[in-house]
Structure formats: C-alpha cells, structure tokens
C-alpha positions in Angstrom: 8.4 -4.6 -117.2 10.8 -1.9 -117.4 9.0 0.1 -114.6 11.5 0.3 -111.1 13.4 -2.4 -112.7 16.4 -0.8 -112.6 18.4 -2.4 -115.3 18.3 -2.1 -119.1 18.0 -4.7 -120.9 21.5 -6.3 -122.3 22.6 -4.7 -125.9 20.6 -1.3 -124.9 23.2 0.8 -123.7 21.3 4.3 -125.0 19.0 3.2 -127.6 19.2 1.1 -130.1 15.6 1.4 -131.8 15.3 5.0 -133.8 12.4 6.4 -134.8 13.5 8.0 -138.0 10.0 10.3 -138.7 10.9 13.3 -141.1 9.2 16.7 -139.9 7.2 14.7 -136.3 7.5 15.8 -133.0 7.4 20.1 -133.7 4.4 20.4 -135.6 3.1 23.4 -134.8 0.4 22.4 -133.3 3.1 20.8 -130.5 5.3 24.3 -130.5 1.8 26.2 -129.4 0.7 24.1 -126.8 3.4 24.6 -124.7 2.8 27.1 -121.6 0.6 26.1 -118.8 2.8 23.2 -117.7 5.7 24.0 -119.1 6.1 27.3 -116.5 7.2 26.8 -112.8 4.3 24.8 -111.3 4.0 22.9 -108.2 3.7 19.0 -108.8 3.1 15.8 -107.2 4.4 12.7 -107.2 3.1 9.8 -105.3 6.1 6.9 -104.8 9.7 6.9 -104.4 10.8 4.6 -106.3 13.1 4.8 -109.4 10.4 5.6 -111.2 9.0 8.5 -109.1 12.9 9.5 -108.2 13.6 9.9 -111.9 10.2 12.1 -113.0 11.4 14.0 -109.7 14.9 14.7 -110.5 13.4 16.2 -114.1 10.8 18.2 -112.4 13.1 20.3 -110.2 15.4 20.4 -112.5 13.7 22.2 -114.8 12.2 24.5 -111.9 9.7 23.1 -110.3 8.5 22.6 -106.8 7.7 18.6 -106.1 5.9 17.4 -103.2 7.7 13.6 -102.9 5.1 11.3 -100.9 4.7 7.6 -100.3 3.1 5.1 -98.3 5.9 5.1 -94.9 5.6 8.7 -94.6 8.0 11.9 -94.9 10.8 11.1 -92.9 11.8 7.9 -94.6 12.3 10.5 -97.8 14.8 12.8 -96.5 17.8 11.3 -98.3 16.1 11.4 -101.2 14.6 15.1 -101.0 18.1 16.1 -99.8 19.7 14.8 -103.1 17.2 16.1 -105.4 17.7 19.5 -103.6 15.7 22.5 -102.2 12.8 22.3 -104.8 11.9 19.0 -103.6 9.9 18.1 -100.6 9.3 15.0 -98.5 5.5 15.3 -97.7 2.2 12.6 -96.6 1.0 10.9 -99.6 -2.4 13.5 -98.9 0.1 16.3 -99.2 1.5 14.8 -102.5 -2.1 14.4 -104.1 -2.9 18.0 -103.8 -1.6 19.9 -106.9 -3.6 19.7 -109.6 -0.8 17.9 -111.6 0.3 14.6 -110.1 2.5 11.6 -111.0 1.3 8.3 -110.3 4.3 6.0 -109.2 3.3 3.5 -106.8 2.8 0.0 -107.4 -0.4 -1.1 -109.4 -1.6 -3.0 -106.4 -1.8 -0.2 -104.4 -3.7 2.2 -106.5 -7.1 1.7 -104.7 -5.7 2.8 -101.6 -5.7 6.4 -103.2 -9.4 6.4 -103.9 -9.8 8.3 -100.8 -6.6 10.2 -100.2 -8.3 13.4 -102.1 -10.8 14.9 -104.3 -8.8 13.8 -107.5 -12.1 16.3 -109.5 -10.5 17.7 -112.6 -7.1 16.9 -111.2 -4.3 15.7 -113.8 -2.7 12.3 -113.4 0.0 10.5 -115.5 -0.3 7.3 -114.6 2.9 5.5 -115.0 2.1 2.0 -113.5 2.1 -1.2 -115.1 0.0 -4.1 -113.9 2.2 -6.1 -111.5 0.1 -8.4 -109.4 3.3 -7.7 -106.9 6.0 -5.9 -106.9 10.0 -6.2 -104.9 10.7 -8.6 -107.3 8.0 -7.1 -110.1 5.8 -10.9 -110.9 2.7 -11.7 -111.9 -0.2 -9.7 -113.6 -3.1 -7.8 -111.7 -6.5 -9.1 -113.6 -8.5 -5.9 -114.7 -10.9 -8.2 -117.2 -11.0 -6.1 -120.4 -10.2 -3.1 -119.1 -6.5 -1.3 -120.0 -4.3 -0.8 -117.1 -4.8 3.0 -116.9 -8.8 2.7 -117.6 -9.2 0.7 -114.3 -6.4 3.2 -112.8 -9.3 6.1 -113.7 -12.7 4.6 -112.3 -10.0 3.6 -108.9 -9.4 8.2 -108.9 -13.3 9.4 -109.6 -12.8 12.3 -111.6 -9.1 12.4 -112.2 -7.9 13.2 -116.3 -5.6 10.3 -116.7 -2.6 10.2 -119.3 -0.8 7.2 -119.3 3.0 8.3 -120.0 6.8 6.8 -118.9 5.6 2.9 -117.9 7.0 2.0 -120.9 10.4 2.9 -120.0 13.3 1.8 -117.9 13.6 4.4 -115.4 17.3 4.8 -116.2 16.2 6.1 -119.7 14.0 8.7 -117.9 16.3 10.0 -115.6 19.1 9.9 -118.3 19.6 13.1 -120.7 17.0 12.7 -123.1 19.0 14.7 -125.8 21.0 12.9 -127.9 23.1 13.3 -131.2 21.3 10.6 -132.9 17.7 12.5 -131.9 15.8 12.9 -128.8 14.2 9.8 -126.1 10.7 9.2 -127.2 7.8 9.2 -124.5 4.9 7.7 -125.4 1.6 9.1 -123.9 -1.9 8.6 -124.0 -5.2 9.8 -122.5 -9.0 10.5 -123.3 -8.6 14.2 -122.1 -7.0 16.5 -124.7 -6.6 19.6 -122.5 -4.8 17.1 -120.0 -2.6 15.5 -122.5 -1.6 19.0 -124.1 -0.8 20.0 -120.3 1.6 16.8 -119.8 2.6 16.7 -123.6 4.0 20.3 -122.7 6.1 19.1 -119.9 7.9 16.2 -121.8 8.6 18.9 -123.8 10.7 21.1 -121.8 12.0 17.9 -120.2 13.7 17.5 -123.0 11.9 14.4 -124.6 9.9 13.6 -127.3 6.3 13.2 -126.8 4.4 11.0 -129.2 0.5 11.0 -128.8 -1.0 7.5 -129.2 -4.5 8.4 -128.8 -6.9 6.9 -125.7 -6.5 5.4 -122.9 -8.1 2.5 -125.0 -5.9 2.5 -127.8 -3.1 4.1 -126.7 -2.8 2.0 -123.6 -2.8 -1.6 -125.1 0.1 -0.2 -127.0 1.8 1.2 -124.0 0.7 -1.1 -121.0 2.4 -4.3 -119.4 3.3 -6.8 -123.1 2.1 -4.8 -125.4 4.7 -3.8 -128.6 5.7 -0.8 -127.2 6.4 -2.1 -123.3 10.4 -1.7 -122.2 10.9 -0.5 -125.8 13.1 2.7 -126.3 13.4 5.3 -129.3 14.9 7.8 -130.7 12.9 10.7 -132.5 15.4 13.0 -135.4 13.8 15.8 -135.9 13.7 17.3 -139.4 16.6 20.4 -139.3 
C-alpha cells in the first residue's frame, strides 16, 4: 500500500500513467465550487506520519493554520512543526479533532480510538487510511466484512462527512509539486456527502492537484481502498488549453 511507505515503486520516478481526458478536471461546475475551503482555514490533521507530514506541508503552504496531533503527544512534534514553520502547530490529538475540517492519518488500526476524542457532528473528514491490520512494517489486512475501508472508518466517527482522498498515493507524490509539464497529479476522492466533497474537492484544487470524483464511499472506495485498480496508482491529468 502506498500509504507511509515511503518509496515509489521502481520505474515511477514522476508518473508514468497519464490520464489523457480532453476538457476534465475545469468544468465549470469544478471552477464554481471553489471558496469555502479553498480560503485560509484552520485544519486538522490527526498523525505524523509521511502521510499526515505531506497533507501538512500543502496546507501551510498554501496559508493555512494546521493543528499537527498524534497519539505520543505535542512535544514529540516539535521538529516537525518547526520545519513545516509558524502556521503549523504541535497540539493533543483532542486539539487536532476540533476544526471542522480534519485529515485522518493514523494507522487503520487505530481509528476506534477516536470515537471518543470529539463530537465529530457535521465535522469533515478525509479519511486517508488503508486497511493495514498493522503497521511499522505496513502487513496484513484489517477484516471489515463487506464494508469499504472508509464506510467502517464513518460508523467508528458518528456523524462525521467522510471523503476518502490521498490513500491511494505514495506520500512522496503528495508532498511533491503536483504541477507538471506533462499535466497535473491526479487525486482521487470519494464520499456520500456532496457539500463535503465540494469543500475538499476545493482544496485539491488550490493544492495544485487534480481532483477526480469517483462517486460514494461504496463505489468510489473499492476503487480507491487497499488492492483495488486504483491503489499505489499515479496519474497525470492534461487539461484541455
């Protein structure tokens, strides 16, 4: 699985799958939904690892205040707050789980633990896990039954609107300039809330990607999750000029 793994996989050095679609990706319907998200927001992102350092490192760039939380606690993110500079901040995972946007970064395993770390109500979560049974080496698959990987993520945060977005990349692709010559990195999303995915669909936008609706978190998430066709698979969208 390409999440926190750290490496791309040999022959990929940017991307070697295009997607060559004439006239997708700035629909209009995509240029009017940006806004709410898109302006400087406060957001939270719940693990440190590559993963969670990458969608960080975007974030602030792009003006926004991130509250960086894990499991250990605040001081053992310092280094990594003091990199990612003065917009980021190393907070309590309860501290992280507050704004109403918030990335989802930890390992699979330990999404119940979150049940209870807020009122995740109406909150917005992009769930970027994949189903490790464990992870430091990432092995083994987490049995949810029928379930997609981000459907059991959603009855685990009562309330939450999840979009499932970034699991299916390396996070050296996401942390990498998503503009290229050859078109821009493709970011797959999916979710069963269309206010929420126009909210995060926004912000892959002015992160500089190009963000490809796939429908539910039914649909969209079998595509997206742990083996399906589009796991650890990386495109390029050209946009019609």
């Amino acid at each position: 699985m390409p999440h926190s793994a750290g490496t791309i996989p040999a022959g990929s050095g940017r991307s070697r799958s295009h997607s060559r679609c004439r006239g997708a990706g700035t629909t209009p319907d995509t240029r009017s939904r940006m806004g709410s998200m898109a302006a400087q927001s406060t957001i939270g992102i719940l693990g440190a690892g590559e993963i969670g350092r990458a969608v960080a490192g975007k974030a602030v760039r792009h003006g926004h205040e991130v509250l960086l939380g894990n499991s250990r606690g605040p001081e053992t993110l310092k280094a990594v707050v003091e990199q990612l500079g003065p917009k980021a901040h190393a907070v309590t995972a309860e501290e992280a789980a507050q704004p109403e946007l918030v990335f989802l970064a930890v390992p699979f395993s330990a999404v119940p633990d979150l049940t209870g770390l807020t009122d995740w109500s109406g909150k917005i979560v992009v769930d970027t896990t994949n189903q490790f049974a464990a992870a430091n080496p990432w092995r083994g698959r987490y049995d949810v039954g029928d379930l997609t990987g981000s459907e059991w993520v959603a009855q685990r945060l009562p309330g939450a609107r999840i979009v499932k977005a970034f699991n299916s990349l390396f996070a050296a692709f996401i942390a990498a300039e998503p503009q290229h010559e050859e078109g821009r990195q493709v970011v797959f999303y999916a979710g069963d809330d269309a206010d929420a995915k126009a909210a995060v669909a926004a912000l892959l936008d002015q992160f500089g990607f190009a963000a490809l609706d796939l429908g539910g978190l039914r649909e969209g998430g079998r595509l997206m999750q742990l083996d399906g066709p589009l796991s650890a698979r990386h495109f390029l969208l050209q946009d019609a000029g």
